[in-house]
N, C-alpha and C positions, 0 to 999 in steps of 0.2 A: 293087721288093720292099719290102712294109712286114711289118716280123716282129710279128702281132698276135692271135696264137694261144696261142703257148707264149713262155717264155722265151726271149730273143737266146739267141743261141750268140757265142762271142766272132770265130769268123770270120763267120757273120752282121753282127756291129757292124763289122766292119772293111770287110766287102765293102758296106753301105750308105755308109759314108763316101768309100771310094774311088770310088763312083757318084755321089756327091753331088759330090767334089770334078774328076772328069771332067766332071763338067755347070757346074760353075763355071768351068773353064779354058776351055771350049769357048765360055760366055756370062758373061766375068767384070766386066762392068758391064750388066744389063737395065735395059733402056729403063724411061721412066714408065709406059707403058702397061701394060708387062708387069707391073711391080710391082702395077701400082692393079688388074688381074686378079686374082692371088694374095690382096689385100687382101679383092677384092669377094669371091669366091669361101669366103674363111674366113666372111663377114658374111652370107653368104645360108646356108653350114652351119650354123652357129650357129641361124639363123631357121628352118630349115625341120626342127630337130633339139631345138626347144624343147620338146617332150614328152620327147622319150627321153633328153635332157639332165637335167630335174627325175623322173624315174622313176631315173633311176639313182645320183643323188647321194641323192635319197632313201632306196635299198637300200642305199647306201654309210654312211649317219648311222644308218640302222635309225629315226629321226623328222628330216625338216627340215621347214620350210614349203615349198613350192611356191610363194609371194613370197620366200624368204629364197635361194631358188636363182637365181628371176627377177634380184632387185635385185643380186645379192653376187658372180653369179659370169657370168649372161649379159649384161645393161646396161653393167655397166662396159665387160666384153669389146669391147659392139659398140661403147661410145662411144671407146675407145679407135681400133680399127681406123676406124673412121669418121672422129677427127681428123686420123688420119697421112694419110689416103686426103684429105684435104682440104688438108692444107698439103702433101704429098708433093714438087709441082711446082716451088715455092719453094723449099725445102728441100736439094733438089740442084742449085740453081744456083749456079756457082761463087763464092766468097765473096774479096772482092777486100781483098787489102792494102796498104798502105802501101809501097813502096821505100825503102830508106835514099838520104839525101837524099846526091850528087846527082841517085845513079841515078836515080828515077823523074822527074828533070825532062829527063834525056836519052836517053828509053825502055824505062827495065827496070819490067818487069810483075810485079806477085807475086799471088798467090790462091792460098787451099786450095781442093782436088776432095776432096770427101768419095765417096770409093768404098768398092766393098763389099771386105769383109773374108774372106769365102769361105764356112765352114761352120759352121756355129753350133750346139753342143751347147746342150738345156735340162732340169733336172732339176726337175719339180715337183714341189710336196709336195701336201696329200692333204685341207688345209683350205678352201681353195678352188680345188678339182679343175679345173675350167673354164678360170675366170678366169687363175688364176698359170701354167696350162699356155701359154694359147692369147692373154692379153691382149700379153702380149710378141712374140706374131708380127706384130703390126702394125709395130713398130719393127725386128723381125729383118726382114721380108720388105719394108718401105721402103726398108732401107739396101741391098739388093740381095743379100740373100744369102741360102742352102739353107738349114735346119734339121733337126734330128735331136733328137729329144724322148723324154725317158725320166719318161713320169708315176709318182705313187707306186704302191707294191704294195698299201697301207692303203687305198685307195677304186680294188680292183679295177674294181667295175662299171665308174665313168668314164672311167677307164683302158680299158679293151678297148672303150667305146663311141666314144673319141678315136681309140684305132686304127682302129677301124672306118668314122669317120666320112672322116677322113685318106686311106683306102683309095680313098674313093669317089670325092673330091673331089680328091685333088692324084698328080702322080705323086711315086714316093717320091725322085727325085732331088730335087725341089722339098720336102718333108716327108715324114719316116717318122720313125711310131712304133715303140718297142721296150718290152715287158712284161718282167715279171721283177722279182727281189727285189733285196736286199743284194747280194748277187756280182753281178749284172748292174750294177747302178748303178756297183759300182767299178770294171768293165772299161770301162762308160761312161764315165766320169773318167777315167780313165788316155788314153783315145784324142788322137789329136794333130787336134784341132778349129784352128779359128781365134780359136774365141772359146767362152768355155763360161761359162751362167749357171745358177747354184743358188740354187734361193729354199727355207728350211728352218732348219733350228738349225746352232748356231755349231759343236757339238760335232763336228756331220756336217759341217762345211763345209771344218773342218780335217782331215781325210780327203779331203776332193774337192781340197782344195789340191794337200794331199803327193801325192795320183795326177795332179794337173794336171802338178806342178811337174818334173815328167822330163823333158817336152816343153816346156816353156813354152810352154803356153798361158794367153792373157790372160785372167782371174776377172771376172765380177759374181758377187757375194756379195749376196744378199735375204737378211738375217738377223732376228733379233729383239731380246729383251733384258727386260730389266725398265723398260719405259717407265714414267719415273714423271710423278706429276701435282700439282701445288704449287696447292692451295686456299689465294686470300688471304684477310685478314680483309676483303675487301673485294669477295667471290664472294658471288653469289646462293644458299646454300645447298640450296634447292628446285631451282636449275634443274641445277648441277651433279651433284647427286645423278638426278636424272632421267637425264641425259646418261650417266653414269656406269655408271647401272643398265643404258640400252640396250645401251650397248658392252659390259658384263661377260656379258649375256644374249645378245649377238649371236652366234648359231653357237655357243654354249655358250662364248663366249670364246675359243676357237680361232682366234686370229687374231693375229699378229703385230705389229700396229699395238694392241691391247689396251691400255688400262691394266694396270698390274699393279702399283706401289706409289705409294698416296696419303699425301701430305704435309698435314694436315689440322692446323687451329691445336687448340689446345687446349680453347680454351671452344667449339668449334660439333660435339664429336662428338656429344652425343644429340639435337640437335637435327639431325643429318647422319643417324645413325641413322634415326630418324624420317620423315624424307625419302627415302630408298632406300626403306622399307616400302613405304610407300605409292605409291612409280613401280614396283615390280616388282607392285603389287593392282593399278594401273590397265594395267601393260601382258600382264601374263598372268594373269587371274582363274583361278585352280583349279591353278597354275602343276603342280604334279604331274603333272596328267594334260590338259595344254593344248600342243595339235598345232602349235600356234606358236612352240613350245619346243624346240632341237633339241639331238640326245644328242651324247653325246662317241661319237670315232669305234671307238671299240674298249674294249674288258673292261678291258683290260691300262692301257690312257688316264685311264677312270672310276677304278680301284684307286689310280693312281697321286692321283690328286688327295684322293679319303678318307686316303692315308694321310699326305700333306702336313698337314692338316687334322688330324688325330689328331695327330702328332708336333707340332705348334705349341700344341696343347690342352695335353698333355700336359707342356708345357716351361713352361706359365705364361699365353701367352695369351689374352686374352677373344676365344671365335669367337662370333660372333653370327651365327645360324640364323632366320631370317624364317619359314620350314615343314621339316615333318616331314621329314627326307631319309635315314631310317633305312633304306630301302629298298636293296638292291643293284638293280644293273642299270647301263646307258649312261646313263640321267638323272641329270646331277647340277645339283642347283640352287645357287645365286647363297649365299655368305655373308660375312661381312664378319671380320675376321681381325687383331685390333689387338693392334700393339706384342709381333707374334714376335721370340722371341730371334733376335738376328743370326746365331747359326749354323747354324739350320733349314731345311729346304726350301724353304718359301715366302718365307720372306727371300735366302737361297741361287739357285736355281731360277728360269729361265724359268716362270711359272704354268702360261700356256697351257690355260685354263678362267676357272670361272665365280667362282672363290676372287678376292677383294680383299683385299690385305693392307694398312692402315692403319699410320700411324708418326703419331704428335700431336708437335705442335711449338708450341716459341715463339719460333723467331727462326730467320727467311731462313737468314741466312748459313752458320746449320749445318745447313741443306738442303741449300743449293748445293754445302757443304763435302763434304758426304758423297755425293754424285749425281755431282762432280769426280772423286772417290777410286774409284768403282767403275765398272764397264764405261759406255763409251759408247753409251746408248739410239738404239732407231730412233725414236721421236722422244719430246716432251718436251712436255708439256700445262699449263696453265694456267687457273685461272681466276680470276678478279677483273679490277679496275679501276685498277688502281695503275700508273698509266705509270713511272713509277720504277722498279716490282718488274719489269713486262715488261722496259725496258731492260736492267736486269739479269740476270734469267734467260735473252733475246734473249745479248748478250755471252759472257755469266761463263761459259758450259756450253757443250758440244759435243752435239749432236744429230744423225741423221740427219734432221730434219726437226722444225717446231713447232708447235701450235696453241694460239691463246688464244679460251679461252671454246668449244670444243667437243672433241671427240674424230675422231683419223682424217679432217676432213676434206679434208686437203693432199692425199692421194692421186686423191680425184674432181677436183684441179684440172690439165686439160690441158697446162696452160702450165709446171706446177714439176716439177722433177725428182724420181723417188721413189726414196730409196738409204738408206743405212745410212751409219757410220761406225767404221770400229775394228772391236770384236767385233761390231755389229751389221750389218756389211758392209762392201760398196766397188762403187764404180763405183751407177751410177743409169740409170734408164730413165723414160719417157713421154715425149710430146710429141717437140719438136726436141735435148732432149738423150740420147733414147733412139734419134733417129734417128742421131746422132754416137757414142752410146756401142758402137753395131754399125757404126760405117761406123771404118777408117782417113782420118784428116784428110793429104791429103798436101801438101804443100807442094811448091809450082809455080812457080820465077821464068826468065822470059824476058829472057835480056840485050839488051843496046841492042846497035843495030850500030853503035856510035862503040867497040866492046872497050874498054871502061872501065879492066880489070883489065890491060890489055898495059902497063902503066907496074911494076906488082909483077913480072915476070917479068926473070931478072937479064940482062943486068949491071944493078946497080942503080947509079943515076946519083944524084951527089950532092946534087941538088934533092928525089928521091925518098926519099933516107935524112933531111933534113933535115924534110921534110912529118909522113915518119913520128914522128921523134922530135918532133916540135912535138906530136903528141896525146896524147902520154904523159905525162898528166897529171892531177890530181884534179877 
């Protein structure tokens, strides 16, 4: 049963879990094969779904590109499922450890089995539909376990086309989707998973917590934050600005991994000014009305960013407007937003859009000081050449992740874990630590047949108490 019509019913969510978890108990570690099925199976949907995938994220934006759904939310997808599907085999071979010495020279074995964990709740948000729905089934469905996916209500269409595609391709003990708003999602959260992952704002996370926390079930948290980005005196002004501009325009900004407050020295704003211009003329000529532009996902998303943008005007700072944007509607285009009072929205506030808010500085340390004092970012950008300042920003800060000299590119890397820290999350996935962060690590030691430990069992003999007290020591 995949409920992909109407809204779950809350005995609906309950009778697909108990399905899911009778088909775990009945197969609670599946073979390689079976998994790299499941794997292949999501990779050929995906492929043969690549129409009705960008026709629907498109009715879901009301404008995206047909490239910007390709690269953002099917590519990643398949490169993902395609890595797991390639190291899979490796991956669950048991991982040997050491014995404390002298066991292991008189045959005691130790190794973690990473096994599956059983059912796997996932709650995805509605910026990229696809991707953050379905990129994590490759690590959910390598570690050997079910899924139960509850995509956003905000990008119906993709939603009921996951359901449907779900439908066709897997049985729902294997993956079922469930539709539905606000109330659904919190009966989702509340159910007793094994494992439940939400990728979305911190505000909502802590809600999905308090509904986890009854059952204790174990969180990843894909959060966001005010990533911010420390321009050196010693950063390419042009290229960063380029970079900058693509990330701010990407998806209207909508993205997670976004910039959202630049640290920019003193003497290089109009010449940074100046530079945005001209990478937002060279990358959307006519940017108003240019199809490679895409809108924010809803009315109520656009208002909320004008009025960020208004209340930052209005309290004193310089916004700078590249074009006309006096228009209503889901377009909202790119502005730069310098030295908001601290207690406004856009200094305040996740962005989540196409608004950059700037802070000018002259001295590191009261960057680092005040990026220390407020939430911990999903990650933490950099540009220049100061190995010194990297060291330092590298060390001095907490991030869920870093990049120097470009934007977001840690996540297209297979090999590093993608996760948050603090309020920007917990726990991480891709690659081989998303394959562990859904498996239980169990721990496995085989004793020697010499009974090592028949010497601890009393009466204890006075040789045995004297050994003992001989280690008690510093």
């Amino acid at each position: 049963m995949n409920v992909n019509n109407d809204a779950a019913t809350t005995s609906q969510l309950q009778s697909l879990l108990e399905a899911q978890r009778k088909a775990h108990i009945k197969d609670p570690y599946p073979s390689l094969s079976l998994r790299i099925d499941r794997i292949q199976r999501m990779i050929d949907m995906l492929v043969c779904n690549e129409q009705k995938i960008i026709d629907a994220v498109m009715a879901d934006f009301e404008n995206r590109s047909p490239t910007m759904t390709r690269s953002s939310d099917i590519m990643p997808t398949l490169d993902n499922l395609k890595h797991v599907k390639k190291h899979l085999k490796n991956w669950m071979k048991p991982e040997k450890r050491n014995s404390k010495f002298p066991l292991g020279l008189i045959g005691g074995k130790s190794k973690v089995e990473y096994v599956p964990l059983g059912v796997v709740g996932n709650i995805s948000p509605w910026n990229f539909p696809i991707q953050l729905a379905l990129s994590p089934m490759a690590d959910i469905f390598g570690a050997g376990n079910r899924v139960m996916l509850k995509p956003s209500e905000l990008s119906p269409n993709s939603s009921q086309l996951m359901a449907d595609m779900a439908k066709n391709n897997f049985d729902s003990a294997e993956l079922a989707v469930v539709l539905g708003g606000p109330e659904v999602a919190a009966e989702f959260a509340a159910l007793k998973f094994d494992h439940l992952l939400f990728t979305g704002s911190t505000n909502i996370a802590r809600l999905v917590a308090q509904s986890a926390a009854p059952q204790l079930v174990p969180l990843t948290l894909e959060l966001g934050g005010k990533n911010p980005v420390i321009v050196s005196q010693s950063a390419d002004v042009k290229l960063t600005a380029e970079k900058l501009m693509w990330a701010k325009a990407m998806n209207g900004g909508q993205i997670c991994l976004c910039p959202d407050t630049v640290f920019l020295p003193d003497n290089k704003i109009e010449e940074f000014i100046s530079a945005c211009k001209a990478a937002l003329d060279k990358m959307y000529p006519d940017i108003a009305n240019n199809e490679e532009y895409t809108h924010i996902i809803s009315p109520r998303h656009a208002d909320r960013l004008r009025e960020m943008t208004q209340e930052a005007r209005d309290a004193g700072a310089r916004v700078v407007e590249f074009y006309d944007d006096s228009a209503s509607g889901r377009r909202v285009l790119p502005k730069l937003i310098f030295n908001a009072d601290a207690s406004s929205r856009v200094a305040q506030e996740e962005i989540f859009g196409p608004l950059m808010a700037i802070q000018s500085y002259s001295s590191l340390q009261s960057v680092l000081n005040g990026i220390n004092e407020g939430s911990r970012p999903l990650a933490i950008y950099y540009f220049g050449e100061d190995r010194n300042e990297i060291e330092k920003i590298t060390h001095e800060t907490v991030s869920g992740g870093m990049v120097i000299n470009d934007l977001m590119a840690h996540i297209l890397q297979d090999d590093l874990p993608f996760g948050g820290v603090g309020e920007s999350g917990t726990g991480s996935y891709h690659g081989f630590d998303g394959f562990k962060n859904f498996s239980h690590a169990k721990a496995v030691y085989k004793q020697s047949k010499l009974d090592p430990f028949k010497i601890l069992r009393p009466p204890y003999s006075d040789l045995m108490k004297k050994n003992i007290a001989k280690q008690i020591k510093p």
